[in-house]
C-alpha angles and dihedrals in degrees: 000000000000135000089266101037084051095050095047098049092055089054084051093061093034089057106039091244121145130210091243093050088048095044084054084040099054096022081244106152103251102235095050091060087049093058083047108045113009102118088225102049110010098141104145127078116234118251115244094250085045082054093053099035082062103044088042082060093036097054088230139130117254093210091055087068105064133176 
């Protein structure tokens, strides 16, 4: 899992927010963000505009999440 995977999906935790509420949440398939963030099986690196859709509902800066 990368730097940013990583970081989201402690965010995630921290905050109480689950992969599900944040695929509804982005319109990301489900089971994309799990391949991406679950902290098990992520596996597979976010696309950029999956990146940005994230940190759009996140309120958070992309740049502060670097590789």
């Amino acid at each position: 899992m990368d730097k940013s995977n990583k970081a989201i999906s402690k965010y995630l935790a921290d905050n109480g927010m689950t992969i599900k509420h944040l695929s509804e949440k982005t319109h990301i398939p489900y089971p994309t963000l799990f391949r991406s963030l679950s902290t098990t099986q992520g596996t597979r690196s976010l696309r950029a505009d999956e990146l940005i859709a994230i940190c759009k509902e996140l309120k958070i800066d992309p740049l502060s999440i670097k590789e």
